[in-house]
Backbone bond lengths (Angstrom), bond angles and torsions (degrees), N, CA, C in turn:
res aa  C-N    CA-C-N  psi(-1)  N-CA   C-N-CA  omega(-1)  CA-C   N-CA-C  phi
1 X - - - 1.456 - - 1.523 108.84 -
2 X 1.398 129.86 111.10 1.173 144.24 154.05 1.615 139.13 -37.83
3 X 1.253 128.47 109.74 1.370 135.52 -175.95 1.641 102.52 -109.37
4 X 1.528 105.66 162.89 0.802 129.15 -158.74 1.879 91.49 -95.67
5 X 1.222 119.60 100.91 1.690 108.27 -164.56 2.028 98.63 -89.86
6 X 1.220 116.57 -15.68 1.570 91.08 162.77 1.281 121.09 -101.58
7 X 1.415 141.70 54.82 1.280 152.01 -167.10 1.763 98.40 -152.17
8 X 1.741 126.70 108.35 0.938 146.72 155.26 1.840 111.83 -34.99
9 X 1.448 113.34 89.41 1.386 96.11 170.29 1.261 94.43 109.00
10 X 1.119 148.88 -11.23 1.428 148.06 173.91 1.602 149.39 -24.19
11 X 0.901 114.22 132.08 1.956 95.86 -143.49 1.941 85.88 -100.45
12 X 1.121 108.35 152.25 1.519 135.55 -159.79 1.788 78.87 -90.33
13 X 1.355 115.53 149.84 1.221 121.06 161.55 1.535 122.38 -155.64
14 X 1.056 137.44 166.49 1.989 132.44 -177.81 2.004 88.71 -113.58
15 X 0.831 103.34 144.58 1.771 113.31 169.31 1.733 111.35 -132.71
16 X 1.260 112.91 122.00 1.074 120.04 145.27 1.495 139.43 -115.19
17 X 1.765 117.08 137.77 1.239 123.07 -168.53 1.192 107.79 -117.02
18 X 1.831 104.21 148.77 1.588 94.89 -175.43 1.503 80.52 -132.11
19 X 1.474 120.60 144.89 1.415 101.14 -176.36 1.986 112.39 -91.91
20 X 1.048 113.74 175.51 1.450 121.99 -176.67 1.442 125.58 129.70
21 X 2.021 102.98 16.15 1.773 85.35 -151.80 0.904 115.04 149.38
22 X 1.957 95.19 -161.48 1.355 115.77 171.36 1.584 152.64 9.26
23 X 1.062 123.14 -171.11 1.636 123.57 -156.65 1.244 99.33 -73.46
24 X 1.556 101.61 154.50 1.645 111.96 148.52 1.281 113.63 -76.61
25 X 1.417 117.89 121.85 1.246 116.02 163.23 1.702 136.80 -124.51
26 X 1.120 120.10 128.17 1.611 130.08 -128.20 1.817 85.79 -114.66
27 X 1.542 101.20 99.15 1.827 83.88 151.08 1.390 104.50 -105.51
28 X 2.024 89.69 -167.11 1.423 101.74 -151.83 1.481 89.54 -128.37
29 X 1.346 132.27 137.75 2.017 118.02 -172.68 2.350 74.66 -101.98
30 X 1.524 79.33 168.77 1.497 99.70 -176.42 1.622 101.25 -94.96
31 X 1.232 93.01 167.47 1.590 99.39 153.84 1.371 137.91 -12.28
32 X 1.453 152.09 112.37 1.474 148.09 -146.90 1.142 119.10 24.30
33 X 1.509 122.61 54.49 1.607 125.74 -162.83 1.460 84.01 -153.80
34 X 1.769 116.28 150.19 1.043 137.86 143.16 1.438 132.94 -119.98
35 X 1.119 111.09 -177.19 1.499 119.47 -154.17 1.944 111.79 -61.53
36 X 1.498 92.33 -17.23 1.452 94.99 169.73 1.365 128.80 -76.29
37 X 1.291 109.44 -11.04 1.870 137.73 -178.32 1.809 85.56 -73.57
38 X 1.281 132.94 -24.77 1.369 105.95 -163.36 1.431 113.39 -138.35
39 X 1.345 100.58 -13.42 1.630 116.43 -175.98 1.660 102.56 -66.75
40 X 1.203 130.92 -58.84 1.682 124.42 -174.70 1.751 113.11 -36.48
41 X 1.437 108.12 -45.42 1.394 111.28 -170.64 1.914 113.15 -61.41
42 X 1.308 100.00 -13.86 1.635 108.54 169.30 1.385 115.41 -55.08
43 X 1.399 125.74 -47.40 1.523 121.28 -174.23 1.957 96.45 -92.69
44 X 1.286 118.14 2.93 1.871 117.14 -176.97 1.922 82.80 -81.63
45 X 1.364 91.53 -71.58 1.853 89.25 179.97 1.436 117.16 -28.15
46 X 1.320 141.97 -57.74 1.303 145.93 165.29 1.792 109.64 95.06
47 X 1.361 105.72 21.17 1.307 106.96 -170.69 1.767 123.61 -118.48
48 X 1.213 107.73 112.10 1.732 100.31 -176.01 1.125 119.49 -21.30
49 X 1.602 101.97 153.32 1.278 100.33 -178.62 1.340 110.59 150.67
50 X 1.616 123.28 179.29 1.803 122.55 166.11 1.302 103.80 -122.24
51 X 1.088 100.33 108.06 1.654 100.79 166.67 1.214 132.64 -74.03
52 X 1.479 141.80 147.94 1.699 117.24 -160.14 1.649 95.30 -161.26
53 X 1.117 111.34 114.28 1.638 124.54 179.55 0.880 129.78 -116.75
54 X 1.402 133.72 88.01 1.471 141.50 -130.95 2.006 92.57 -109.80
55 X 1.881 116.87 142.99 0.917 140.39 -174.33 1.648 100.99 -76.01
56 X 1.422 155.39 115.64 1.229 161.89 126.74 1.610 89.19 -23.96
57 X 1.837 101.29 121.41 1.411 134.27 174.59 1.682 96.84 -41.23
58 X 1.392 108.47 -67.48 1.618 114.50 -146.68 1.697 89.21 -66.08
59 X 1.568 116.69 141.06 1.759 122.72 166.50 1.528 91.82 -92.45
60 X 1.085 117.22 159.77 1.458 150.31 146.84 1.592 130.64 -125.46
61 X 1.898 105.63 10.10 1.201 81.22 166.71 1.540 117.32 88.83
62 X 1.662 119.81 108.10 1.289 144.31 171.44 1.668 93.60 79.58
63 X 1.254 129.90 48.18 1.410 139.64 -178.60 1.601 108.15 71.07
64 X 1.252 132.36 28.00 1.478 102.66 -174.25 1.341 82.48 -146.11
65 X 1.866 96.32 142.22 1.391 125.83 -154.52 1.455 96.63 -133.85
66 X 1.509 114.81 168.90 0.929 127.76 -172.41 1.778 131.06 -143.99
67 X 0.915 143.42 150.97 1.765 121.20 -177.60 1.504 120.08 -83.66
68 X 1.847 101.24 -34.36 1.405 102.80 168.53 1.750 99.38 -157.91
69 X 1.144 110.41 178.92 1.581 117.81 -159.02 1.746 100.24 -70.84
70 X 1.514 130.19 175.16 1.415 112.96 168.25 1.216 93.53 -105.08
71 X 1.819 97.36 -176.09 1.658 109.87 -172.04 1.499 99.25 -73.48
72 X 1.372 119.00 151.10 1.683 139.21 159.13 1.114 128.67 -13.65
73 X 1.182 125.32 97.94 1.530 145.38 -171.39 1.606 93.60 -37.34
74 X 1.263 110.31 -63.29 1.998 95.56 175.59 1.367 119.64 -69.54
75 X 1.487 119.77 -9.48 1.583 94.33 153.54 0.819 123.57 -67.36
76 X 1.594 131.07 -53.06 1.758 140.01 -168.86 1.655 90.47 -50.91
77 X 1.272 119.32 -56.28 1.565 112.04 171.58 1.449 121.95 -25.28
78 X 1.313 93.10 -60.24 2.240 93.50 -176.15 1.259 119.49 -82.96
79 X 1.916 110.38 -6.98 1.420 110.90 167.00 1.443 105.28 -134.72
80 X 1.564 119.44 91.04 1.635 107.97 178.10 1.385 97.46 -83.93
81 X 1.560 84.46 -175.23 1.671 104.71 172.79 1.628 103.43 75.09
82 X 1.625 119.22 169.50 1.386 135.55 -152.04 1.775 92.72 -58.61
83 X 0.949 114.00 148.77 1.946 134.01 178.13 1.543 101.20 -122.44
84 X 1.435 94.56 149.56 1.447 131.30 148.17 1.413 106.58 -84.90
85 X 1.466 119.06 133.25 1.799 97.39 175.42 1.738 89.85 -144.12
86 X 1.533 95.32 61.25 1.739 111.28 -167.37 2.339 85.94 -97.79
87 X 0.982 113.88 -20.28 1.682 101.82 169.58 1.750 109.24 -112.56
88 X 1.123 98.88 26.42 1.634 96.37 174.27 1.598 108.88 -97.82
89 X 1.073 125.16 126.50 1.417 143.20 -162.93 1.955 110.23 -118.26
90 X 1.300 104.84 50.13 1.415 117.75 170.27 1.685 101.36 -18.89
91 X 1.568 99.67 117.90 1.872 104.73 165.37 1.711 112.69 -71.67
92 X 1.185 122.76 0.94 1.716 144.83 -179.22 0.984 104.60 -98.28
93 X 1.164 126.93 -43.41 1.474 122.75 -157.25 1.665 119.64 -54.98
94 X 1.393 112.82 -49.21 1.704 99.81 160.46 1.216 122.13 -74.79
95 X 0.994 157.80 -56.11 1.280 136.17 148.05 1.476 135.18 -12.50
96 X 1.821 114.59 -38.70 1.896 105.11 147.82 1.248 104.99 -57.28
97 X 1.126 108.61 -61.17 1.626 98.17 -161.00 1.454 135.01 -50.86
98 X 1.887 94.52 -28.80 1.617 88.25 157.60 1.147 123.95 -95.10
99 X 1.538 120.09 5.25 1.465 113.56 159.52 1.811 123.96 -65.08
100 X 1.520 110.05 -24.45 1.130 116.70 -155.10 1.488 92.45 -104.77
101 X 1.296 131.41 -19.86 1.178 131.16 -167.54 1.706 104.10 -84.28
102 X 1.871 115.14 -41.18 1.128 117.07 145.74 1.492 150.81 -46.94
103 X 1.549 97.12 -32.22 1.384 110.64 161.85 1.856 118.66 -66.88
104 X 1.299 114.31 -31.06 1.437 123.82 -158.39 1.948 89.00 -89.16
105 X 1.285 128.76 -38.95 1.212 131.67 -171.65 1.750 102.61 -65.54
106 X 1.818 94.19 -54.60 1.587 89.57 -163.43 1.867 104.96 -63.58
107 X 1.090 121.72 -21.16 1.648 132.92 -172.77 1.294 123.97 -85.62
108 X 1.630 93.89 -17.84 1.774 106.17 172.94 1.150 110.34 -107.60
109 X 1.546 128.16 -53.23 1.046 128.86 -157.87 1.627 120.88 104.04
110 X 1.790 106.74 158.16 1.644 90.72 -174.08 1.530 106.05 -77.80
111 X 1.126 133.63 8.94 1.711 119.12 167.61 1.600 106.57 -145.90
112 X 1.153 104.04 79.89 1.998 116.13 -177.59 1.477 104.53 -23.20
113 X 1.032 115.06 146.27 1.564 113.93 144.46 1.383 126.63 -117.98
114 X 1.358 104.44 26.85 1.458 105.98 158.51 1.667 112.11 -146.65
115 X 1.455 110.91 158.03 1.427 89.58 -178.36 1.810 120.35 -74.18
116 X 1.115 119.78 -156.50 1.675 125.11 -171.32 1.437 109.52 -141.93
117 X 1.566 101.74 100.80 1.581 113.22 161.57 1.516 115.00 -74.31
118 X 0.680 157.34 130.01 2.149 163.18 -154.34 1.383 102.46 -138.78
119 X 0.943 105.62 125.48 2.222 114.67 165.79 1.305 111.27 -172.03
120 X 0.931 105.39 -166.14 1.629 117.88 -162.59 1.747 103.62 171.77
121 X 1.439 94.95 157.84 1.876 107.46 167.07 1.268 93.81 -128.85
122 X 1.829 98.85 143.70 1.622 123.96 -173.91 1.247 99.51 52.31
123 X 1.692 117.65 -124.39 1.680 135.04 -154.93 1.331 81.60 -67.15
124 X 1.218 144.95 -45.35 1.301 117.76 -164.75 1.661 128.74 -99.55
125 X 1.319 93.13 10.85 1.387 101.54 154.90 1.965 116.49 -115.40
126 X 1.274 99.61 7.14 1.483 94.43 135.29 1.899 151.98 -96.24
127 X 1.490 80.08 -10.84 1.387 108.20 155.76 1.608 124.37 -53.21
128 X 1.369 94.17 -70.38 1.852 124.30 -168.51 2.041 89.67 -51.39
129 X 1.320 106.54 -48.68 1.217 98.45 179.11 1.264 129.15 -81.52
130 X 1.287 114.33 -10.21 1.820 120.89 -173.37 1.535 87.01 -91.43
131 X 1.565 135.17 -16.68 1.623 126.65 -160.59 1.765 87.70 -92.56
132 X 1.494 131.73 -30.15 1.130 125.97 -138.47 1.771 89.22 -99.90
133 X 1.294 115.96 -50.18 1.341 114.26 164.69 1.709 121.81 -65.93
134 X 1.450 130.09 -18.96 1.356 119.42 -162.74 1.336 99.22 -138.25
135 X 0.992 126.47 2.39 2.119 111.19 157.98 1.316 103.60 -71.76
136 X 1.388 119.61 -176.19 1.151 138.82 172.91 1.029 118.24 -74.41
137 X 1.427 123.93 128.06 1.623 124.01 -178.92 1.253 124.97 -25.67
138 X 1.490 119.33 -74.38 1.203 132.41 150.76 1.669 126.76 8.31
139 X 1.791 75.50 -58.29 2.312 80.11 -167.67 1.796 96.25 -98.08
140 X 1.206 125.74 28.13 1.531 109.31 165.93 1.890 91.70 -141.66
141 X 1.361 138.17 22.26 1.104 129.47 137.55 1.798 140.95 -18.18
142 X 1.778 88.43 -46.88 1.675 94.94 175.04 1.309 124.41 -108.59
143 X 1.651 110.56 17.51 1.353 133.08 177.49 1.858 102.80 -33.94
144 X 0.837 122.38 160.17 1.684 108.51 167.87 1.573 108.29 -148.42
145 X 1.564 119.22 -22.61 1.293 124.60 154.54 1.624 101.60 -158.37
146 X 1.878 111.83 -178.65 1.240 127.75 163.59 1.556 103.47 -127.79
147 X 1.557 105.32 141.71 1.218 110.16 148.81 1.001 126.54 -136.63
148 X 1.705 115.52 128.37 1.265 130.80 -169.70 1.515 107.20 -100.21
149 X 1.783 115.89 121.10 1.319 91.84 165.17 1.852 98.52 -132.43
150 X 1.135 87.63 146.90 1.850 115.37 166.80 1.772 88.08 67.36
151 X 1.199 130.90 59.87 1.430 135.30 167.02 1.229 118.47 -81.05
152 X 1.489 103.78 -163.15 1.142 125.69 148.49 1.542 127.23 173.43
153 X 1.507 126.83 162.72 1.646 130.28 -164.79 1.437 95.82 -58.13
154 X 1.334 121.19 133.27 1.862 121.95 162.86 1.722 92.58 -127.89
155 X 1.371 120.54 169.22 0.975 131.16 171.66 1.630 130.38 40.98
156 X 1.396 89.24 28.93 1.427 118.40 174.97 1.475 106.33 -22.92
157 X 1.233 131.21 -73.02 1.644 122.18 -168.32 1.675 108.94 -62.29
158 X 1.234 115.52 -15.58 1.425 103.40 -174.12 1.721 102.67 -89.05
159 X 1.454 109.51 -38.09 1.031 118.82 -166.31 1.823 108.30 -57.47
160 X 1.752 106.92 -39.73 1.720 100.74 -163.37 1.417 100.33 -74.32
161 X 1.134 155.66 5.32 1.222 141.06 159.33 1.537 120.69 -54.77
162 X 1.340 90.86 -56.59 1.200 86.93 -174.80 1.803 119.23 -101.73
163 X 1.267 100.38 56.34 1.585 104.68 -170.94 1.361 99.77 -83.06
164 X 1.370 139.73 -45.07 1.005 125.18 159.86 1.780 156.52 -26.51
165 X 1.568 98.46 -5.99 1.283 104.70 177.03 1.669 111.83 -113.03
166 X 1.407 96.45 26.31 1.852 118.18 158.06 1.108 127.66 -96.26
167 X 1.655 104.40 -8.70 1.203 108.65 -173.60 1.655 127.10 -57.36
168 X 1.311 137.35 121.59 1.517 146.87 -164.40 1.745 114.57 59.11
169 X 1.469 111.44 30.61 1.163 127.63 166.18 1.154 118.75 -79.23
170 X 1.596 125.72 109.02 1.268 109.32 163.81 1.502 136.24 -97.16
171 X 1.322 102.07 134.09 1.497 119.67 -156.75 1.484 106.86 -136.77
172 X 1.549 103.98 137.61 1.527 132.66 -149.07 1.278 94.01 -103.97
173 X 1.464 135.00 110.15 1.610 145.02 170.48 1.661 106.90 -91.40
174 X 1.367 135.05 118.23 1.388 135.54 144.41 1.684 116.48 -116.54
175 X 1.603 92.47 150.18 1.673 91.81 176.05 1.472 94.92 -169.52
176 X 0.890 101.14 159.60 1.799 113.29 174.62 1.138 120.35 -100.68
177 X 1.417 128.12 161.38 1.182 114.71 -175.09 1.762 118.41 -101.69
178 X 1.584 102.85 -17.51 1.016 92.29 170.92 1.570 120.79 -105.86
179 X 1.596 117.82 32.28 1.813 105.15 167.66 1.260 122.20 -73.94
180 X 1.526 84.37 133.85 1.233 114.81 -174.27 1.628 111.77 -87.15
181 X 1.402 113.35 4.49 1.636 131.20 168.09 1.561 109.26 -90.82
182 X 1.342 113.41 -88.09 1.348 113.98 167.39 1.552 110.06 -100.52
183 X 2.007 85.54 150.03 2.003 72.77 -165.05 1.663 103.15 -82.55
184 X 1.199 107.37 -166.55 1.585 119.88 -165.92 1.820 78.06 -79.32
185 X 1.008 115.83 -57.95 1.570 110.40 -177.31 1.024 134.89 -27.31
186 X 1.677 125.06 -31.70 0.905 146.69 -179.27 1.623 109.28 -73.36
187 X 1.390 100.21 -48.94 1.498 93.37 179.56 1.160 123.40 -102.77
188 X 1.512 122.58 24.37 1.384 138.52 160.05 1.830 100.23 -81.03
189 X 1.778 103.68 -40.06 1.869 100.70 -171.26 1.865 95.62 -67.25
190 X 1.388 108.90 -33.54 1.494 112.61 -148.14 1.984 91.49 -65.82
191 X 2.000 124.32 -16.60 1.146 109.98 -137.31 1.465 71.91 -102.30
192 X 1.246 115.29 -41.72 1.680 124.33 173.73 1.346 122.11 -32.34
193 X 1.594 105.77 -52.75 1.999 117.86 -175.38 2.011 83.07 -54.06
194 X 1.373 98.51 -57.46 1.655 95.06 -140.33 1.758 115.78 -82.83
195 X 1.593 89.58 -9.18 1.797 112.39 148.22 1.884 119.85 -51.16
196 X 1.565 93.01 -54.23 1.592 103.24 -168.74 1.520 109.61 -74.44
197 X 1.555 114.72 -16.08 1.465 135.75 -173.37 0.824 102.20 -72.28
198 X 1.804 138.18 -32.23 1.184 144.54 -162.85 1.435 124.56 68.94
199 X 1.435 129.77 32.00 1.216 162.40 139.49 1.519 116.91 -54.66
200 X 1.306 99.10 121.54 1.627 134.90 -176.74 1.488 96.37 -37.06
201 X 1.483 149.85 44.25 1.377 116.93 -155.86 1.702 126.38 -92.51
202 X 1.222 140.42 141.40 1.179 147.00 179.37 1.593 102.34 -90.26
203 X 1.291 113.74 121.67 1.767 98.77 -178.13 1.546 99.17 -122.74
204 X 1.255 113.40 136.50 1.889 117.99 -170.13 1.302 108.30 -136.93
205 X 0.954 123.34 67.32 1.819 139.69 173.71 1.539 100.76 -55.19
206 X 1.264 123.27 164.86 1.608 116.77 170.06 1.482 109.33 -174.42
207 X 1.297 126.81 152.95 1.333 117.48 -173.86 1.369 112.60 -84.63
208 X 1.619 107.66 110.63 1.593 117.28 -177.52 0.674 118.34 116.31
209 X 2.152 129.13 145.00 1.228 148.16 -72.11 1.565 97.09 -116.56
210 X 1.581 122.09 -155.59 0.798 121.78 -157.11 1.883 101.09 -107.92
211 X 1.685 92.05 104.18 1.508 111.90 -143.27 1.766 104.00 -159.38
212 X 1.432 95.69 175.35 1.730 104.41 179.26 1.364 100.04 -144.49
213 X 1.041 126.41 79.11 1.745 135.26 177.26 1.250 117.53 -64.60
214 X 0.835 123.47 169.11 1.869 132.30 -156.96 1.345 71.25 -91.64
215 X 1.759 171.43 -102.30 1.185 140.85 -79.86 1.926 93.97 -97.89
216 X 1.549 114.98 -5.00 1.519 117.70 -177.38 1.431 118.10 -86.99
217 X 1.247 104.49 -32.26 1.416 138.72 150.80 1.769 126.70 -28.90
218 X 1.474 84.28 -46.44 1.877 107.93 -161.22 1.580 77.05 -95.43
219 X 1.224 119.80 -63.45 1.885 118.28 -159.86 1.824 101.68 -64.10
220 X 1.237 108.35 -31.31 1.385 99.67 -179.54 1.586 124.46 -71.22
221 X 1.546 105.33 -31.50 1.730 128.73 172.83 1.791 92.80 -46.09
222 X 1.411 88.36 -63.01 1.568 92.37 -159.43 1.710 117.83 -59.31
223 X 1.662 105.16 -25.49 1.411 113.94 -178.77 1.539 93.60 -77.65
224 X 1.245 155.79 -51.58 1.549 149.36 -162.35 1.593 96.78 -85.98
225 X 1.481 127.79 6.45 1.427 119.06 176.90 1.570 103.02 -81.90
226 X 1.565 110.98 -50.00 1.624 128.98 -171.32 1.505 103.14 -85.88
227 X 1.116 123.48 13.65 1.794 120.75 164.89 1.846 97.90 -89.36
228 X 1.619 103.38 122.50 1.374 133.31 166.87 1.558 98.99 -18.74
């Protein structure tokens, strides 16, 4: 797996290219997952393009990495079962974001020549969305969609300010109904925020857990087929 060796701090990533084209498109692996959890589904999609799967800073050990630590083993204690983690305010969270915002510069360059699809599953599709609302204007200009799958809202008060720069974005929602990680609730509020934002949204609910099933797969192909 390849790093970026003139970039201080540099995040490890897998790339796949299919030639013909099209966008760069950047997922995000979740929680104790690496870039190999998401990279195969690049040649399942079948669609030009550069694919780019960047390693989460924090290790945990037997390959699986992370973007920032989770909430407190005695919280999950006093609240089990599926969460909302729409008032959780990750002490990491700027710091991914300028890891990832660095990663996307050193991999693109200062004037892209292609546009930028962004997503992630779980933590890393809370990422893809905290980068798209909270970088600098500037560096999400050539955004062209998000896809979020099996998420959810974090940092809710920071986030509604700037809900407005989603506006006619189209962005790919999946979640299951039965995770038992984040609840389905969560990503019914998460489809709502980015509903009321006035964002293009695709919403793909499906029966079962906290996962990316071949039928999310097929609906998502088809949602990055009809992007401009």
């Amino acid at each position: 797996m390849p790093a970026l060796p003139d970039t201080a701090g540099a995040l490890a990533f897998e790339e796949v290219r299919i030639p013909g084209g099209g966008a760069d498109t950047v997922l995000l692996h979740g929680y104790a997952m690496g870039p190999a959890d998401l990279s195969p589904f690049a040649r399942s999609l079948g669609l030009p393009g550069r694919y780019l799967f960047p390693q989460g800073p924090l290790q945990l050990g037997d390959a699986r990495h992370a973007w920032w630590p989770r909430i407190q083993e005695r919280r999950r204690a006093l609240h089990p079962g599926p969460r909302d983690l729409a008032l959780e305010h990750p002490a990491d969270l700027p710091r991914a974001r300028q890891r990832l915002a660095d990663f996307l510069r050193a991999v693109r360059g200062p004037q892209p020549a292609r546009s930028l699809i962004l997503g992630g599953f779980s933590q890393g599709a809370m990422l893809a969305l905290d980068y798209a609302l909270q970088a600098p204007p500037a560096a999400g200009e050539d955004l062209t969609a998000l896809v979020l799958l099996s998420g959810s809202r974090i940092a809710l008060a920071d986030w509604s300010a700037q809900l407005p720069r989603l506006r006619d974005l189209p962005i790919f929602v999946s979640h299951g109904r039965r995770d038992g990680d984040l609840a389905f609730a969560a990503g019914e509020a998460l489809v709502a925020l980015l509903t009321a934002a006035a964002a293009r949204v695709t919403w793909c609910p499906f029966d079962g857990s906290h996962e990316i099933p071949l039928g999310v797969w097929r609906q998502l192909k088809r949602f990055l087929q009809a992007l401009p």
